[in-house]
Structures are given as structure tokens and as C-alpha cells.
N, C-alpha and C positions, 0 to 999 in steps of 0.2 A: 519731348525733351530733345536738344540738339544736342549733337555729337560732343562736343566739348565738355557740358554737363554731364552730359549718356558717361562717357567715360569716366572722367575725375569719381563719378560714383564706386565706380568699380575697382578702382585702385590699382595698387601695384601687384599684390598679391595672387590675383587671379579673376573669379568670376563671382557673378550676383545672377540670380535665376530670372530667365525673359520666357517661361513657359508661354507656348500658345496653344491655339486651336488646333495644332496641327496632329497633336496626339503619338500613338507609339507605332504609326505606318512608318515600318522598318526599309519602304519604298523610298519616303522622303529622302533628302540629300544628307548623308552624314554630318556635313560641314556646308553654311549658307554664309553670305555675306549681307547683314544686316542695315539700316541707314549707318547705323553709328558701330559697325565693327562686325567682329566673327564670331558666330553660333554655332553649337554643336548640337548634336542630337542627342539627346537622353528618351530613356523610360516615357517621362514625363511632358515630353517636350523639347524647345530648343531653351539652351540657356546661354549666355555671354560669357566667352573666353579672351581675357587680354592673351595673347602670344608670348610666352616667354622661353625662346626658340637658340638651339644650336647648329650651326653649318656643318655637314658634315664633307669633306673632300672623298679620293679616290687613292689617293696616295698613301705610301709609309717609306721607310728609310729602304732604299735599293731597289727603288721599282719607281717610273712615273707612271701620272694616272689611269694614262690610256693600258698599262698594264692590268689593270683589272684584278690585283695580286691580292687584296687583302682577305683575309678565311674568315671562316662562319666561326669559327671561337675567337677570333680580334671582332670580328661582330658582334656576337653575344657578350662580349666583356664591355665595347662599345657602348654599346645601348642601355645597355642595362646604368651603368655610370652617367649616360646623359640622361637618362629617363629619372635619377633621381633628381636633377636638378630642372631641368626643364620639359616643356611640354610638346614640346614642338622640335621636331627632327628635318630640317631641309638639306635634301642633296641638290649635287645640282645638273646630274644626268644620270642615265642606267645605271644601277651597278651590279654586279654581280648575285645570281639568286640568293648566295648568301645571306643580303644584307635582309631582301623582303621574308625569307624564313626565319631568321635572327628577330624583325619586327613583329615579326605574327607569335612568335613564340615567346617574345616577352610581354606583348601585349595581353597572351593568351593568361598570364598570370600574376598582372600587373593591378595594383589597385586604382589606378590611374591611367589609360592610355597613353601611349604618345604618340602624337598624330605625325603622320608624314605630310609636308610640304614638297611636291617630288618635282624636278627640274626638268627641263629640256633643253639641252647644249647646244648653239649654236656656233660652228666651229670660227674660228674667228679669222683664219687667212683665208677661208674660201670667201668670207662675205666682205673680205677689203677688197678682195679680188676682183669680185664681182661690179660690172658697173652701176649695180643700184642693187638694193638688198631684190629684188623679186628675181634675180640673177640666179640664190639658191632655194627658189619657191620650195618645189618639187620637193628637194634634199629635205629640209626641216619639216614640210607636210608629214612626211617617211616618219621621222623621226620623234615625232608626236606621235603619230598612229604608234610605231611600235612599244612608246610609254604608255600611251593609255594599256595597253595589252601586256606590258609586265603588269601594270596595278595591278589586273584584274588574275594574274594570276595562270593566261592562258596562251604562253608562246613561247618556241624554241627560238631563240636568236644565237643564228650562223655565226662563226669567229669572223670579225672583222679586225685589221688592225689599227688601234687607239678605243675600242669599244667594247665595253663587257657583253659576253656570251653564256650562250647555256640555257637549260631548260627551265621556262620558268612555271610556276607550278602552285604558288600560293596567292589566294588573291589578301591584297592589303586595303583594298578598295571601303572598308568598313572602318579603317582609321587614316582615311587621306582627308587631308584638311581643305586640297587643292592643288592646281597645277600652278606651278610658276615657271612660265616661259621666256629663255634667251638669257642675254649677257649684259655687260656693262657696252651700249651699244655706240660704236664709233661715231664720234659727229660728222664726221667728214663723209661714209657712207647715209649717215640719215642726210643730210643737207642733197647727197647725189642722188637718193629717191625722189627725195622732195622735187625737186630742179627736173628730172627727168618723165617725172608720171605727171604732172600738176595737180590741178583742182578735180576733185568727182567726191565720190559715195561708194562706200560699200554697204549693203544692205544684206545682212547673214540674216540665217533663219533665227539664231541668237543670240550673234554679239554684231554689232552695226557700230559705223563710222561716219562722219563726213568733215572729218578735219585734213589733213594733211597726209600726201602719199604714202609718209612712213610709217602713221599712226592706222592709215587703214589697213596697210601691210600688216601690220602687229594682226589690227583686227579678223582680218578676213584667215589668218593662223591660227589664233583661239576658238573662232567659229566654225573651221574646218574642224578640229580636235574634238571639239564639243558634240560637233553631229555625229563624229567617228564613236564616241565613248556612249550615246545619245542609241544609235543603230544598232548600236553592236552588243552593247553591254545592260539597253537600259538603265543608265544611270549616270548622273551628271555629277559635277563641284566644284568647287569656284575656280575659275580661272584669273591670272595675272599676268604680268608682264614684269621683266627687271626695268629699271631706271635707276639712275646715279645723277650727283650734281651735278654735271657735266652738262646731260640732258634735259637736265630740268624744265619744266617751263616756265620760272622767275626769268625777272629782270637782273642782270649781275654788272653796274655798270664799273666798281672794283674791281672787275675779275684779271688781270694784265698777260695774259696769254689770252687773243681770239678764242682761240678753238674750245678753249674750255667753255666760253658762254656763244658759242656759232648758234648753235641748232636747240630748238627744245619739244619734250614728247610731250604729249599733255594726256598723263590718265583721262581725263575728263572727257577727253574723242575719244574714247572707247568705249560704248553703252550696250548693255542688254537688253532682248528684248522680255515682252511677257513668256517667251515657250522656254527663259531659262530662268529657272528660281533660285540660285546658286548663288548667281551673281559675280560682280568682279570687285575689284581691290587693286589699293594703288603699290606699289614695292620702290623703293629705291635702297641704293646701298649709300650710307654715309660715315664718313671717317671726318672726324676734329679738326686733321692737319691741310687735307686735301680735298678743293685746290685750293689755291692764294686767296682766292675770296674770302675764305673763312677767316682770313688772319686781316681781313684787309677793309669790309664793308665795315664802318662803326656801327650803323644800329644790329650787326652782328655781335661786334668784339665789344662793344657796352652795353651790349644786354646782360638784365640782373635776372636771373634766375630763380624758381622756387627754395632756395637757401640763401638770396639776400646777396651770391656772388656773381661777378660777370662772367658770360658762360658763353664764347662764337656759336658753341653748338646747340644750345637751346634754343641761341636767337637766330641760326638758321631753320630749326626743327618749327620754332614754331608761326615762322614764315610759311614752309612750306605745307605745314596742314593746312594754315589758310587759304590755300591755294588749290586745293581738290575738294571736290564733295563727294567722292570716294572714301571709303575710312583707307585707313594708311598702315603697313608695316615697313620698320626699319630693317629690310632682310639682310643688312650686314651694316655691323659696326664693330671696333675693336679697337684693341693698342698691342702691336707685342712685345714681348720681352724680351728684345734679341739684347746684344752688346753693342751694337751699330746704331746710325741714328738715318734716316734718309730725308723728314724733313721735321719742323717745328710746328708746334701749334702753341697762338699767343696765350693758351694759358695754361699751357703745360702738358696737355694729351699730347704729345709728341709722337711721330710714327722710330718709336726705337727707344732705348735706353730706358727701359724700367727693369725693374726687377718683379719675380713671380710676383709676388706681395702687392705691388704697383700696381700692374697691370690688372690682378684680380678688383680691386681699389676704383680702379678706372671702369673697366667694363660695368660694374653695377652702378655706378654713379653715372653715365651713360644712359645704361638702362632706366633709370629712374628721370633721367630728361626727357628718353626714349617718351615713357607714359607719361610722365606730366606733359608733354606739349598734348597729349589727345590724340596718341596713334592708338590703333589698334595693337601696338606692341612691337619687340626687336625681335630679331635671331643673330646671336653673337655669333662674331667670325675670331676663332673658328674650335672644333672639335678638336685638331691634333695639327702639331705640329708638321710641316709639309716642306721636305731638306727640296726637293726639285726646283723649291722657287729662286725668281732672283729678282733684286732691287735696281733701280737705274744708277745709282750711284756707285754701285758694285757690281753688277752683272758683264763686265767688259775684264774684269781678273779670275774669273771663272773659265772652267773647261764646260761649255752646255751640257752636253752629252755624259757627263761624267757626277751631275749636282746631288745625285741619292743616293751619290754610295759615302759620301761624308757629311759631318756636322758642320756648316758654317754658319759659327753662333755671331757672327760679325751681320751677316741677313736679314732686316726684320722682316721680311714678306717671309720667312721661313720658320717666325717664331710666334706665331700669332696664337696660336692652339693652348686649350688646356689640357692635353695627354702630352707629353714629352716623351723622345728616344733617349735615352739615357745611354752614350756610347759603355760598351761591355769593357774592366779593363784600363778606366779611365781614371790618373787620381780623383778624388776628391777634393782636395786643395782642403785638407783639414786637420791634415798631422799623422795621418795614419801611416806608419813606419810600413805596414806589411803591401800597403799598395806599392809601392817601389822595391819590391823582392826582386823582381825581373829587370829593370833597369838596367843600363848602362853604367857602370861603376869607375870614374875615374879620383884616383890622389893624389895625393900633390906631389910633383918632385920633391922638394926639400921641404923643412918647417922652420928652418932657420929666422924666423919673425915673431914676435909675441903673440903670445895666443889670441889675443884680442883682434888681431885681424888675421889669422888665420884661416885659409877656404880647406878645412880637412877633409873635405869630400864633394865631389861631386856629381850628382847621379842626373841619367838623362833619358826620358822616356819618349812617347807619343799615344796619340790615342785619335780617336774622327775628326774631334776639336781643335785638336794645334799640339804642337810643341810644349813638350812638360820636362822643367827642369827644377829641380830639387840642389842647395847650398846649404853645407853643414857648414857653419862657424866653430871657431874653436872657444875656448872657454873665455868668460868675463865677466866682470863683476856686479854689471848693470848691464843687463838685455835688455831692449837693444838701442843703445843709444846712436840715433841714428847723426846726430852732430858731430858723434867721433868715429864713425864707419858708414861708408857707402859701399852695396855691392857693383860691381860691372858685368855682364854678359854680353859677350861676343859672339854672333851666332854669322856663319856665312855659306851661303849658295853659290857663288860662281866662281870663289877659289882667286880671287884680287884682293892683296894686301892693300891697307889702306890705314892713314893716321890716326886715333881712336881720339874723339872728343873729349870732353870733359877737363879739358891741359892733364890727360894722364903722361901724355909725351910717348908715346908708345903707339907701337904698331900692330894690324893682325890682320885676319883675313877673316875681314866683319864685314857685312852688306848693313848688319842691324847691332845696334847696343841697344839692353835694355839696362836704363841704372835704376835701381833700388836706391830711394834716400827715404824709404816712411808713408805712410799713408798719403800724406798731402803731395808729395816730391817724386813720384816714380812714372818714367815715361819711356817709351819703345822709340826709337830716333832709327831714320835710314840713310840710308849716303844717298847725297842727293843724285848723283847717276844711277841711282836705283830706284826713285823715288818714282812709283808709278801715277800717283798721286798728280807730279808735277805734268806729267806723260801728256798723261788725257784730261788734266784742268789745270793747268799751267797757266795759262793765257788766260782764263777768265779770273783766275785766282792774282793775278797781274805777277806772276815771280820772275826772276830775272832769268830766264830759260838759258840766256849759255854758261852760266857759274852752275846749273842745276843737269848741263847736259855733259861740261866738262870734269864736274865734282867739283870744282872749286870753291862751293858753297859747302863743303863738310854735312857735316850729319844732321838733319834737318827733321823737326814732329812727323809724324806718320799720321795722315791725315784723313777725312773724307769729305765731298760737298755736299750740305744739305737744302742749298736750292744756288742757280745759277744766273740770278741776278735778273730784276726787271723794274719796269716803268709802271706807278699805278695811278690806271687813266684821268682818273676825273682831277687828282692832284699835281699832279705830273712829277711826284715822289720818288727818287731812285733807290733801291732796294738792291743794296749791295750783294752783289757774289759773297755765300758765304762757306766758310768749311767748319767742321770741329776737329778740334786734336785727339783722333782714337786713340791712341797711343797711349793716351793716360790710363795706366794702373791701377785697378782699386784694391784697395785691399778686405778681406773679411773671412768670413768659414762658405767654402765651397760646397758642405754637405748637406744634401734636404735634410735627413735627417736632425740636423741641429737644431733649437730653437733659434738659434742666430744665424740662419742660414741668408745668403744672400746672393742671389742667382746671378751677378755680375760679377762672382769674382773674382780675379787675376793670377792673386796675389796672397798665401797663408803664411804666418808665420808662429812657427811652434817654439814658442819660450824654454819649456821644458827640454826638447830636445834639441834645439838650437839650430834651427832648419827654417831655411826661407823655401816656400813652393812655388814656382810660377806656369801658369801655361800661355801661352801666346796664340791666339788662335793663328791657323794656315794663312786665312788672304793677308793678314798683319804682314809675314815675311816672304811677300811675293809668292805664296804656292798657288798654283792655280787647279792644282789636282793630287793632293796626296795620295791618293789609291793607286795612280799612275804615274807618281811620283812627275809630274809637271810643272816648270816652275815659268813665272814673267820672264820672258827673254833678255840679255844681258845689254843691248845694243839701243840706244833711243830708233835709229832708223827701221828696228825691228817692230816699234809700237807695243801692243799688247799682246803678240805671239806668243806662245810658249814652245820652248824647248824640254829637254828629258832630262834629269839628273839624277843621283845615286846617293850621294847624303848630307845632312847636314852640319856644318863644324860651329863646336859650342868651345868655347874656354870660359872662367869665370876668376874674377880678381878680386879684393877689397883696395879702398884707396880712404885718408882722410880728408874728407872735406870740409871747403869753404863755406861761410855764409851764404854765398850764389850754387853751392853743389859743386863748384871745380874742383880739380884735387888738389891739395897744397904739396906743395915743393917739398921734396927730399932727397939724400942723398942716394945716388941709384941710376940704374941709364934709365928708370921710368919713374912717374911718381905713381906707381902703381908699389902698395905695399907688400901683398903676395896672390899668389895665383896658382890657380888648377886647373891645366896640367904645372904649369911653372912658364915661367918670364927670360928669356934668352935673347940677352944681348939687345934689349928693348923693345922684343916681342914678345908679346902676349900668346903664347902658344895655344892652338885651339887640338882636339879632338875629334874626328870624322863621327857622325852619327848614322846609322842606314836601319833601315826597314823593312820589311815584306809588303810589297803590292796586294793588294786584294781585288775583289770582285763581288762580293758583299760584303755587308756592314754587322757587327753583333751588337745587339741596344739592347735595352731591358724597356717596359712603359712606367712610364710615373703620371700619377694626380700633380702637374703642378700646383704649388701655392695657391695661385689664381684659380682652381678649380675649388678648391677649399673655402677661399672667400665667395664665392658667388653660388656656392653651397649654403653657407650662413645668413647671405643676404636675399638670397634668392627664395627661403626656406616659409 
């Protein structure tokens, strides 16, 4: 039966029994690579497993990975939570004994194992460094050997810094599925192997090459490992290698960035021989949005999919199984759930802006592409949520060194996870009166205005996430008619008065308005000499840089870019520079808890008690480090520096609006109706807000959403 067959047999669900002759010698390989996929050992035999697999990282909130921080009960809580849903556990280097006690121990009373898929990290500056990957032979040789010898259960590893240590002591080797070696590998290094080594052969005692210098490299890596675990250990398992689109070895003649289609690995030059029955397996990691190809080859983006819709990612998936005679896993796919977007995908998998709900939505619908093209199966990216990451479209308003001690929910590379940190402390954005006990309580000067535009209170908090600012309204007859009241918020960092949009005709000392006009109508605007946006994509975005360096341009969307414009090749198509308006608002219930819960949202408003809630996340209003209170620097010549600051100034007004959201004209030195603190002499008086610096983060874990649906579907 051929692979394609072989599988569709076997389905989504799991497996169908391939018992052989090989009987219950508990010597044989735990885990084999089969013509048509991955076998386990049983009682009975080997029988066929699709892979339906989660990544697991190294990191958690105030620690990055190389800290090695996470405990044997965040393991055991870990595991036990992804073992219900899937079957396959990949890391993707050493981690601490913890984790392999934590496996043995649930394994030890699990009705199902979960197999470990265990990585070997190759660090990624030394080997750009390097001028051909054999640069750091030696180094990764090391680094494999001492993996093999955590499996097994039998070695102290010395503290090193960025790598977990400690004695390790239980062998896992009876539920490894296999070794998956390296990373998402730079083309511009494979390309300098290639160039550098030329044409030969490598001939291992059990994995052999003779394709290209970088494919032998791979090879001549696995085959060392193999003899090491082979020697030492008696006992072998499948080995792999990472691969990503990038590297692939299709044809991409769409792809409109070189580098992306420069160089290609080809599983296929990587062969076994007969002294290894384990066998190998092909791995790539594939995302929907990335790269441009996907949105760009038609017989990708008009491929119809097993549900009768056009799918880029099936009609890449199922290009590329035709392309190896290896069986295949997808060891990383995903969407996260951040609030940011970094780029698009033409049919909606987008890298950003869903919500938990979505993104669980997404991932199994994915996954179900995953097996219908005929892989051997996924491993969804990722386990947990990972604050250290950053996004190219955002990583230049960040403090590096400073990214796990808060939430930036503006991040998708930081929200990919089904475990969530849930910052300690934080409103909910859902009505709850008693979350705001501790706040900052400001009222109004006077009340002299009808109640109807009334700001009777205003409260002013923070949490990891952003800026949280709570608006009592005063009494009315119809809550909330948003045609005869809009709120304003002024919030400001560097202490410059400036004219307030909106024709309120008034002044303050705002870097940022956010106006409230209603679900559809509410948006975060910055002055445009503040506009960091304009900073560092100005010029591509084509704005008129001295009205945006002098302010002259007023208060301008708050924005980000989700791809920076190209030519695609065989059409010669141009493909605009594009950005979206984050700034936009949404509004909904912030609470998991709710049935209505909706993990994008902004914006709560409680009827009953006549309370608008907002929060704003930090990079929205130039923070670039709240724990160290750091903010974008105030200067264009200064670029994307940060300086130190002490707090933030919030005022809050109503005004009635226009058709277009302006304020209409009344008598008054503003057409600002009333305000909190109060309105002096055509200012909009603000309030200083401050905070305590930290040095750790307090979070609580949650099951996202998305964990829940891919529990149901996965089930």
C-alpha cells in the first residue's frame, strides 16, 4: 500500500495495528520509522501512530530559556494537561531533570504514554558566525552525545550559562519516539557550506549522504549520535533533522524575497543504512502566513482542500509530501492569539489577531490539513505562552533584556501557547467593581453639567499588560447612547502640552487620546512627534515625515506594519507596504470566565453601573519597559532609545458628538462638555499616575480557550 493510502487509512484520530514478526523483544526499537510513518512498540508488536504532538519551550514569565527556571510541579501540571490531549511531547533541547522525572512519572501511570520527541539545539549566533556550518562540528557532536545520555537517564551536566544542569538520573529512553536535531537552518549559512565543501559523500556506519555539503553535514551529525547512543547505550531511534519553508527543496518561483527560496535541504540525501532499523523522518516547521509564497503561488492560494475550500496551506502541504519519500511531520504549526498582527495570510490564518476561541479553531483545522495531505502527523506550536519573544515588526520598541518580566499582549510570537500567564491583579475588563479597590481614585472638580455627560469618577490602575483606566458616567436615561456622548482620554509621558483632536479646541499634556464613541468608533491616536510608528516606517509607509517630525500633522492612528512591500517575480506585481490601525478598540467581556469571553478585549462596559473600562497595552503608549519604567525617547534624532520616566498623566472628558465623531460647538473656552480632574481655562487638566518597578512578574496559569477546543477536537 503507498503512503498516501497507508495513511488516509488511519485517519485523524490515531492508529490501526501493523503487528509484525518482530514479537515482544523489549530490545527492538521503542519507536521505528515505517515506509509510510511512525510505529510504536507494543506487547504485540509494532502498530501505526499518526503524531498528534505539542512543543514544548523552556521558558515562563521572568526568566528566559537559557535560565532553566521552570519546577518539577510546573512539569507535572505540564504534562499531565498535554498528555491529555496529545501524544507526543517535543522539546527542543535539554531541560532540566525535572522535566524527564515529571515524564517518567506520568508516563509511569498514564493509560497512554506520551512519547518524547527530544531536540538538540543548535545555537544560532555561533553558527552564522561560523564560515560554513562544520565551523561548529565538534560543539553540536558534544551536544548530541550529552542528549543521548540525559534520555538514558545517566549523567550529571555541569552549570553552564544558557543550559540546563543537574543530575540526571531517570532514563526516558522507553518512551522516546526519536531525536529531532537543529533549528530553523539559515540559508545563507547552508548556501556558505555548500560553496565551501563541494561535491563528495559521506558514508556512516548508519546514516549516509551524497547530496550536498550541508545535507551531508546534517548527515554525518545523526550518524555520529546514532553510533554514540548505538555504543554506549545499546539502543537506537529514529533520527531527524528540522527543516522549514525556507529550506525546502521545491521550486518557489513566487517567493519575492531571494533568500527565502536561495538554498534547499532535501530529506531525501539523508539515508539509512541496513545496521539502523529505526530509521529517519522528514520534519519541517510550517506556518499559513510565512513566507510570501504562500499568499502568492496560485496553485497554492487556489488550492480546494478536503472541505471543498481554497486552503494556501494544504496546497503547500500537499506539494510538499510529494516531494520526499520519507514519511513527513509537521513539527511546528500554529496561529497566536496575541492583540498585534505581524503579517497576513490570504485566507485568514493570520500571524496575530485572533482570539483564544480562533486560534483553538485554527490550530485543529490545520491539523486536520496537517493528516489529510498524508504526513505522518503535527506537533502544534506551542505549549505555553513565551513573554521573552519578539516580533520584527515590534521588537525595536522593546527593552531586550528586560521582555519576561511583562505581558506584551501587542506580540504574536509571545502568544502562541495554550497555557496562559494570567498577570496577578489585573482587571478583567468585565464589571467587576472590587478589581479596582486599589486604584488610583480621581473626581471631578466641579459637577456643574448635567448628568448626562458627567465623568463622576475616575479610577486609574496598571497591571503587566498596559494601562487600565476605569470612567464613571453620571446618570441617563438611555445607556449608552453613544450619538449623544463620547468619552476622551488623555494620557501623557513626556510632560508637552499639545492641542487635543477631535475640534474639542482644548489643550493638555497628551502624547495619546484614546476616544470612546462605541464598538465600531473607538481608537487610540498619537501625536504625530511621538508617533514611533512613523520613526522606523515612515518612509516605506510614504508619510510626510516633516509635518510627523514637527507635529504638524496632529494626532495621527497608532499603527503597525505587516509586511514592507515587494515585487512578485514571475508577474512583476507590486505589493504594497502595508500597515494596520492597532489602535482600534474592541470592545467585549475580558473575563475567561464568562461565556462571552473574548480574549481581544480593550474595552468593558458595565450598564448597570455606568462604567467604561479600558486597558491600553504598554508598547501602544511608547513604553518600552514598564518594570523599569522606560519609555521611546522624546527626540526623532534620538530613534528608538529609551529614556527613564516616573508616571503617567491621565485626564478624562465627555464631549458631544458629530456624525464624523468631532465635538460639536458649545459655549465654553472648550467644546469639551466636563472632565476629570476638570477643564481650566481650555485645558483639559490631567493627573500624574506612578507605580512600583519590579523585578518579577506574579501570573496565575490558565487553559486557554484554544486548549479546550483542541481538547474536543482532538479527542
Amino acid at each position: 500500500m503507498d503512503r498516501r493510502r497507508f495513511l488516509r487509512t488511519v485517519g485523524v484520530t490515531g492508529a490501526v495495528s501493523t503487528a509484525g514478526c518482530l514479537g515482544q523483544d523489549s530490545t527492538q526499537p521503542v519507536a521505528r520509522v515505517g515506509a509510510d510513518g511512525f510505529e510504536r512498540r507494543t506487547d504485540d508488536g509494532y502498530e501505526s501512530m499518526i503524531i498528534r504532538g505539542l512543543n514544548i519551550g523552556m521558558a515562563k514569565p521572568g526568566y528566559f530559556p537559557g535560565s532553566a527556571a521552570i519546577t518539577r510541579a510546573e512539569y507535572d501540571r505540564w504534562i499531565a494537561a498535554i498528555g491529555d490531549i496529545a501524544n507526543v511531547i517535543r522539546n527542543y533541547t535539554i531541560h532540566p531533570p525535572a522535566f524527564y522525572r515529571a515524564l517518567a512519572a506520568y508516563n509511569a501511570d498514564a493509560a497512554e504514554p506520551l512519547y518524547l520527541l527530544q531536540g538538540t539545539w543548535v545555537p544560532h549566533d555561533p553558527l552564522v558566525s561560523a564560515d560554513d556550518a562544520t565551523g561548529v562540528s565538534e560543539t553540536v557532536d558534544q551536544e548530541l552525545q550529552r542528549t543521548v545520555d540525559v534520555v538514558h537517564g545517566a549523567t550529571t551536566l555541569p552549570e553552564r550559562p544558557g543550559h540546563a544542569s543537574g543530575v540526571y538520573d531517570v532514563d526516558v529512553h522507553e518512551w522516546l519516539l526519536g531525536y529531532l536535531f537543529g533549528i530553523e537552518w539559515p540559508p545563507d549559512v547552508v548556501e556558505a557550506t555548500n560553496q565551501a565543501i563541494g561535491t563528495g559523500t559521506y558514508s556512516g556506519s548508519y546514516v549516509q549522504s551524497d547530496g550536498h555539503a550541508f545535507e551531508r553535514w546534517l548527515a554525518e551529525r545523526l550518524d555520529r549520535a546514532v553510533d554514540y547512543e548505538t555504543v554506549n547505550y545499546d539502543a537506537q531511534a529514529p533520527v531527524g533533522f528540522v527543516n522549514w519553508v525556507t529550506t525546502d527543496p521545491l521550486e518557489h518561483p513566487y517567493e519575492p524575497f531571494a533568500n527565502e527560496d536561495l538554498v534547499g535541504i532535501d530529506p531525501d540525501a539523508v539515508v539509512t543504512t541496513d545496521q539502523f532499523a529505526p530509521g529517519t523522518f522528514a520534519a519541517y516547521h510550517v506556518y499559513p502566513y510565512y513566507p510570501d509564497l504562500l499568499n502568492e503561488t496560485p496553485e497554492y492560494v487556489d488550492y480546494i482542500d478536503h472541505r471543498g475550500e481554497p486552503n494556501s496551506y494544504a496546497g503547500y502541504l500537499n506539494d510538499l509530501v510529494g516531494q520526499t519519500n520519507h514519511p513527513m511531520i509537521v513539527a511546528e504549526f500554529g496561529v497566536p492569539s496575541s492583540r498585534g498582527i505581524a503579517h497576513r495570510d490570504v485566507h485568514g490564518r493570520d500571524q496575530g489577531q485572533h482570539t483564544e476561541q480562533t486560534q483553538g479553531e485554527i490550530v485543529a483545522a490545520m491539523y486536520e490539513d496537517i493528516v489529510e495531505a498524508d504526513t505522518a502527523g503535527g506537533i502544534a506550536f506551542a505549549w505555553q505562552n513565551e513573554w521573552f519573544k519578539r516580533t520584527w515588526n515590534l521588537d525595536a520598541r522593546s527593552v531586550p533584556g528586560r521582555r519576561p518580566y511583562w505581558s506584551n499582549i501587542e506580540t504574536p510570537e509571545q502568544r502562541f501557547g495554550l497555557l496562559a500567564f494570567d498577570p496577578d491583579n489585573a482587571v478583567s475588563l468585565s464589571g467587576e467593581s472590587s478589581e479596582w479597590a486599589d486604584a488610583t481614585v480621581v473626581e471631578p472638580a466641579t459637577t456643574d453639567v448635567a448628568s448626562t455627560h458627567q465623568v463622576s469618577e475616575l479610577r486609574i490602575s496598571h497591571s503587566l499588560e498596559g494601562l487600565e483606566i476605569r470612567v464613571t458616567l453620571g446618570e441617563m436615561s438611555e445607556w449608552i447612547n453613544w450619538t449623544q456622548i463620547n468619552v476622551l482620554l488623555a494620557i501623557g509621558l513626556r510632560g508637552t502640552e499639545t492641542t487635543l483632536p477631535l475640534g474639542t479646541e482644548a489643550i493638555a499634556d497628551a502624547d495619546f487620546v484614546a476616544r470612546l464613541g462605541g464598538p465600531s468608533d473607538s481608537r487610540l491616536l498619537t501625536h504625530s512627534s511621538y508617533d514611533v510608528f512613523a520613526r522606523e516606517f515612515g518612509t516605506g509607509a510614504d508619510l510626510p515625515m516633516s509635518e510627523y517630525r514637527d507635529g504638524s500633522a496632529g494626532f495621527v492612528p497608532v499603527r503597525e506594519p505587516i509586511n514592507r512591500g515587494y515585487t512578485v517575480p514571475p508577474t512583476g506585481e507590486e505589493v504594497p507596504f502595508e500597515a494596520v490601525e492597532t489602535g482600534m478598540l474592541t470592545y467585549g467581556i475580558g473575563s475567561p470566565s464568562s461565556s462571552e469571553y473574548n480574549s481581544l478585549t480593550d474595552v468593558h462596559v458595565d450598564t448597570a453601573n455606568r462604567t467604561i473600562e479600558l486597558r491600553i497595552p504598554w508598547i501602544l503608549l511608547n513604553v518600552a519597559d514598564p518594570s523599569t519604567k522606560q519609555r521611546i525617547a522624546s527626540d526623532w534624532s534620538d530613534g528608538l532609545d529609551t529614556v527613564s520616566f516616573e508616571s503617567v498623566t491621565v485626564g478624562a472628558a465627555t464631549y458631544r458628538p458629530t456624525a464624523d465623531g468631532q465635538a460639536q460647538a458649545i459655549d465654553g473656552s472648550t467644546n469639551l462638555v466636563h472632565a476629570t480632574p476638570s477643564i481650566t481655562d481650555g485645558t483639559l487638566e490631567t493627573i500624574a499616575y506612578e507605580w512600583e518597578r519590579w523585578d518579577q512578574p506574579s501570573y496565575t496559569e490558565r487553559l486557554k480557550k484554544s486548549y479546550h477546543v483542541l481538547q474536543d477536537r482532538w479527542e
